[in-house]
C-alpha positions as CSV (number, residue, x, y, z in Angstrom):
1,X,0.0,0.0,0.0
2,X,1.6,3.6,-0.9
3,X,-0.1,6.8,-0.2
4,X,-0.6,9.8,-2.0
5,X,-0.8,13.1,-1.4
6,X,-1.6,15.5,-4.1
7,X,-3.4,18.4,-4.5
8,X,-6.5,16.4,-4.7
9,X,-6.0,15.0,-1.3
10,X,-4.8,11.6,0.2
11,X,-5.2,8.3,-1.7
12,X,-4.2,5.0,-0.7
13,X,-3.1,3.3,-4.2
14,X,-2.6,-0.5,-2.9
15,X,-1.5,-1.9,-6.5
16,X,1.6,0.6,-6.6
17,X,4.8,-0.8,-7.4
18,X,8.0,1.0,-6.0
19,X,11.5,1.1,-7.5
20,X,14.0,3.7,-6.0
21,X,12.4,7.1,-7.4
22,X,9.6,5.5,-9.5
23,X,6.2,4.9,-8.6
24,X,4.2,3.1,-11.3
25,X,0.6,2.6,-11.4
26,X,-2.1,1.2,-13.2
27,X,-3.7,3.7,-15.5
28,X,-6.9,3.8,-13.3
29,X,-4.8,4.4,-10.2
30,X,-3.1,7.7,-11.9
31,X,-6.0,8.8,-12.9
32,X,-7.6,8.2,-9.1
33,X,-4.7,9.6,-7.6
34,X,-3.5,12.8,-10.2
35,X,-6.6,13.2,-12.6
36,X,-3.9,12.5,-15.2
37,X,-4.9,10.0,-18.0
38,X,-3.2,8.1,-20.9
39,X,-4.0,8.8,-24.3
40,X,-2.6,8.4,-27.3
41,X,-1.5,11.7,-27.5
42,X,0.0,11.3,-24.4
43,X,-0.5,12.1,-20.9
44,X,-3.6,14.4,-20.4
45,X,-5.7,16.4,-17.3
46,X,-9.0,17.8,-18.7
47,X,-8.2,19.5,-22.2
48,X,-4.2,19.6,-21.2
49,X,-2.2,16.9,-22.9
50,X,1.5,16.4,-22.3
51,X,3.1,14.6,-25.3
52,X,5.8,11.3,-24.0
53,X,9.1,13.0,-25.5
54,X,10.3,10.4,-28.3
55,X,12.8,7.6,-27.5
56,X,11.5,7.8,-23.8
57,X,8.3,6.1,-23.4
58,X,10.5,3.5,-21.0
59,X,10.5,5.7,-18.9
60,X,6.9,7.1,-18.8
61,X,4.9,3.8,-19.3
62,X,6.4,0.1,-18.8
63,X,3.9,-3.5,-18.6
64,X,0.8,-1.7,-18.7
65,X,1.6,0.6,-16.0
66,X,2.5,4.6,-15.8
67,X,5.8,6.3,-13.9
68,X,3.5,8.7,-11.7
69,X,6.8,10.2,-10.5
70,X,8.6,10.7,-14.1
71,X,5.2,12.3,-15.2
72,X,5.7,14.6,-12.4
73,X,8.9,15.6,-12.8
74,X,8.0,16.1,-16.1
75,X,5.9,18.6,-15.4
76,X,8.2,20.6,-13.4
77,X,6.8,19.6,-10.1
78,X,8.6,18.4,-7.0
79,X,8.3,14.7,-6.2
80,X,9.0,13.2,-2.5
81,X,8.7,10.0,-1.3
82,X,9.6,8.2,2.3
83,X,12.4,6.7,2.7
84,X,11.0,3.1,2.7
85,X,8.7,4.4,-0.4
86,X,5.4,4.0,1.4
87,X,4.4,7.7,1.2
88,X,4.9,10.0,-1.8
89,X,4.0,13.9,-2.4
90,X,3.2,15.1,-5.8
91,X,3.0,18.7,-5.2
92,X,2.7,22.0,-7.2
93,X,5.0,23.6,-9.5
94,X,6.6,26.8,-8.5
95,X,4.0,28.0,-11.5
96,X,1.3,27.2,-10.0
97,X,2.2,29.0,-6.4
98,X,3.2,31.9,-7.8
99,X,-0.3,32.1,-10.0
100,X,-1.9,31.9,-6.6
101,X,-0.1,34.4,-4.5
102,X,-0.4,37.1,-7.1
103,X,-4.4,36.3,-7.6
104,X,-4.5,37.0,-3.9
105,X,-7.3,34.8,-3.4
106,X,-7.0,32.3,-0.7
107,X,-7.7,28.2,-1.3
108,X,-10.9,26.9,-0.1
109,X,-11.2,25.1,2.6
110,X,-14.2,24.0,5.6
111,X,-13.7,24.4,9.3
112,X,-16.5,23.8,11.7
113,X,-17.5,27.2,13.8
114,X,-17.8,26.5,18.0
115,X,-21.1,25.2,17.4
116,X,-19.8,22.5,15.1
117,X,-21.4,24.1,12.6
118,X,-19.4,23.9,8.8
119,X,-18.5,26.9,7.0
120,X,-16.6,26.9,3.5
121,X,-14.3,30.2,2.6
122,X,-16.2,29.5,-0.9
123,X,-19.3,30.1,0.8
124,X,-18.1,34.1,1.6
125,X,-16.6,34.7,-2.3
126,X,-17.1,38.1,-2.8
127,X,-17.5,39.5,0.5
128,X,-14.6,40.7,2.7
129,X,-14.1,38.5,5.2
130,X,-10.8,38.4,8.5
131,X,-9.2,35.2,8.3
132,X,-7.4,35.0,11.8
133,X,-5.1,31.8,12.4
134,X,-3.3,30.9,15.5
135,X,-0.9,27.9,16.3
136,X,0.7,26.6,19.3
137,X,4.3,26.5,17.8
């Protein structure tokens, strides 16, 4: 069993297959885990495709399966695994990040109130609203 974490959330992908700096998974379990899909024009997010440069397909797809962390790093995003390969981060690109900070708007996310009561940022788009955080460190 490896887990995931992407910007999609958590997964647990129990089919993975580990080898040093490669994680290869079925084509369902990349598309579970990333949203990415194979197609014959290559690797492809909504209306995004990312073409398999030639003479390197061994390392993108082997027996069926897909190099989730060679796709990454083909995108220009950081990959991280554990040390004994059982947890790996797919996170943004630097792109990405900086396309955020400078649109100034912050990610969504749902917190429960002192009621226990949930409340989405996305439910207050378009109104001002304080954002106060605290934390014990």
């Amino acid at each position: 069993m490896v887990t995931m974490l992407t910007d999609s959330g958590e997964i647990g992908v129990a089919g993975a297959r580990r080898e040093r700096d490669r994680l290869w998974l079925t084509e369902a379990e990349l598309e579970a885990a990333t949203g990415w899909v194979l197609r014959p024009e290559g690797l492809c997010r909504g209306h995004v495709c990312v073409p398999i440069p030639p003479g390197r397909t061994g390392e993108f797809r082997r027996e069926g399966l897909v190099d989730a962390g060679a796709l990454w790093q083909h995108l220009g995003k950081p990959v991280l695994h554990s040390e004994d390969g059982s947890v790996w981060a797919l996170g943004e690109g630097a792109r990405e990040r900086a396309d955020a900070l400078l649109s100034l708007s912050a990610p969504d996310f749902t917190l429960p109130d002192p009621a226990g009561r949930m409340h989405s940022l996305s439910e207050h788009r378009g109104k001002k609203i304080l954002l106060v955080s605290w934390a014990s460190w």
